[in-house]
N, C-alpha and C positions, 0 to 999 in steps of 0.2 A: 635651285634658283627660280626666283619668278618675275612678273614682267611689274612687281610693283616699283614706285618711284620715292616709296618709303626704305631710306636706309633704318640699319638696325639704331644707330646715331636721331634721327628722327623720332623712332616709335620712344625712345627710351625718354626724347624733350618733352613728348606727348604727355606719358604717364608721370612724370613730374611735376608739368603743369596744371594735369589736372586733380593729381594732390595736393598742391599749392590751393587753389581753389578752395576746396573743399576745407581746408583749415582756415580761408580767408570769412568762409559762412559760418561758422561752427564756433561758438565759445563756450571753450571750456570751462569757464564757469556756473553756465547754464546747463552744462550737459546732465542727464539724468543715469542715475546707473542702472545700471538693465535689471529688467526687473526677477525675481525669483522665481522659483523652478514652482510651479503648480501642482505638478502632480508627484509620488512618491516612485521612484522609478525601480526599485526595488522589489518583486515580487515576491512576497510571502511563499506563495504556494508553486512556483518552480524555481524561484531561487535560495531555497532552505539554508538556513545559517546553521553551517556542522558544529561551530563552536561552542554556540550558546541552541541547543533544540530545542523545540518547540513544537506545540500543533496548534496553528492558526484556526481551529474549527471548535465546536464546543462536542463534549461526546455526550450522548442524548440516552443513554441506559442508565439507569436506578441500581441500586444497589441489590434489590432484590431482583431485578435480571441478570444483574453479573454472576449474581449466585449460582442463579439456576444455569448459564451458561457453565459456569466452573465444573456444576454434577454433570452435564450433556456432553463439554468436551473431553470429561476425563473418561465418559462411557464410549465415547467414541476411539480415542486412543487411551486405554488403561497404560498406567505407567509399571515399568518395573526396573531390575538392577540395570538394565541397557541405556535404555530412556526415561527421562522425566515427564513425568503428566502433564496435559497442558496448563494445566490451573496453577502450576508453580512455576512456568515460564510465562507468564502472563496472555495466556493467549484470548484469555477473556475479555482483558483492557483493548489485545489489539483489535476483536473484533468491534468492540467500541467505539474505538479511532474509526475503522473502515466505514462505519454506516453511518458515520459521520460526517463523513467528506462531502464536501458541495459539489460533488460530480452525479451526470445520469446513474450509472452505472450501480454506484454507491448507493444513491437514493434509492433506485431501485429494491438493492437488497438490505437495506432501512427497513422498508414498507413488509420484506417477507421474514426477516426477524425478527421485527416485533410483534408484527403482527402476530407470528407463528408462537413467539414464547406468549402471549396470551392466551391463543387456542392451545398451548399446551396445557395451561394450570386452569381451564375449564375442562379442559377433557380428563384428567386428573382428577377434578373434582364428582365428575359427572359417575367415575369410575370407581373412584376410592374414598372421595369428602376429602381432601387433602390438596395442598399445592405440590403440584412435580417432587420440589425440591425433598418434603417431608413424607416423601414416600421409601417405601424399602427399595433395597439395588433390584429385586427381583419383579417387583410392580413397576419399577421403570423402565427397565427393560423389556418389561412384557408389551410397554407401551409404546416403546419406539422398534422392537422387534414386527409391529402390524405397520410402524411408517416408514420405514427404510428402504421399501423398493417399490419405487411410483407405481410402477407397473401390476405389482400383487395387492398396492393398497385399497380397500373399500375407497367406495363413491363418497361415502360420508367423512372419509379420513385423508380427501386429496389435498386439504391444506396443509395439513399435516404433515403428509410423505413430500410437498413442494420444500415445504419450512426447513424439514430437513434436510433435504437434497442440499440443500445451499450451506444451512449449517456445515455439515458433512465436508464440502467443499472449500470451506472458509478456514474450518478448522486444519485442516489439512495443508493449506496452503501458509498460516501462520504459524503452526507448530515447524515444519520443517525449513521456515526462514530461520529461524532460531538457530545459534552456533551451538550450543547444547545438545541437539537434536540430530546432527550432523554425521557422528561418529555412527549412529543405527543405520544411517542411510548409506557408509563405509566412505565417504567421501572423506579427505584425510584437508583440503583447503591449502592455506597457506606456510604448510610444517617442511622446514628445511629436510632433506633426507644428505643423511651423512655416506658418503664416499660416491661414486659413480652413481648414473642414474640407472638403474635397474631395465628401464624398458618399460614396453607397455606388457601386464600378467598374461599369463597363455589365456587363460579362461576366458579374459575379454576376446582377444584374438577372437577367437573360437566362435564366442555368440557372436560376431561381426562378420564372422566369414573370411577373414582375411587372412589364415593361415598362408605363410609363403609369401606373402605379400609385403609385411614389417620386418 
């Protein structure tokens, strides 16, 4: 309770009154309808529509870089009866999509892939007259066997060993998104297992340290 002299009977004649008012200024046939919504409130790029997908970004590689990505990712993970190569899980497109994106991050490694696949098919040529692509398995490897470890690579070849470093790392990280891919890495995902649930394997146990403990 408080010391006002407003009953609840009061306040309630108040607010009536002064919606009385307000209808008494207001003609509704003047009234204007409110106006529309300005801006799209929908966000493309964090609010993705799973139904109908899409990439809101344009992807900026040519065909003959797709290429030459398809011979670098598959030299990087060769495929065989376990796994598929990256070039037939699309990992070419996805690297596409990522240097695509209108993020830092992205842009960033834009600038050290293309870049890099150009200093590649100059170094190629410088080497053999040839683009990367049209070279034999053993001249391309010869060629990323001097860039693959920043640290052993010539001064003349640190764009080279950077290009790749990220390559390497791109690739890697878009072949094993892949449900394809899954099964080499013994991850088993979302597969019902029939009868009781097994437990977790000794052997993990084991590298965890946690004998005695589960």
């Amino acid at each position: 309770m408080n010391d006002s002299t407003l009953s609840r009977r009061d306040v309630f004649k108040l607010i009536a009154a002064a919606s009385a008012t307000g209808a008494m200024f207001s003609d509704p046939a003047q009234a204007k309808p409110p106006k529309p919504l300005t801006r799209e409130f929908r966000n493309s790029l964090s609010d993705p529509d799973f139904a109908h997908p899409s990439i809101p970004w344009e992807k900026p590689l040519g065909e003959s870089e797709l290429a030459t990505l398809a011979v670098l990712t598959d030299l990087i993970l060769p495929g065989d009866d376990q796994s598929p190569a990256p070039s037939t899980i699309g990992v070419p497109d996805f690297l596409n999509e990522w240097i695509g994106a209108p993020y830092q991050e992205n842009r960033e490694d834009y600038e050290i892939l293309r870049g890099g696949l150009a200093w590649l098919n100059t170094h190629s040529f410088q080497l053999h007259h040839k683009p990367f692509i049209e070279l034999t398995e053993a001249q391309q490897t010869g060629i990323l066997d001097r860039i693959c470890d920043p640290a052993k690579a010539a001064p003349e070849l640190a764009q080279g060993a950077r290009f790749f470093s990220k390559l390497r790392m791109l690739t890697l990280g878009g072949y094993y998104s892949h449900s394809a891919t899954w099964k080499s890495l013994g991850y088993v995902g979302n597969t019902p297992i029939a009868g009781a649930y097994p437990g977790v394997p000794a052997e993990i146990i084991r590298i965890l340290g946690l004998e005695g403990e589960i």
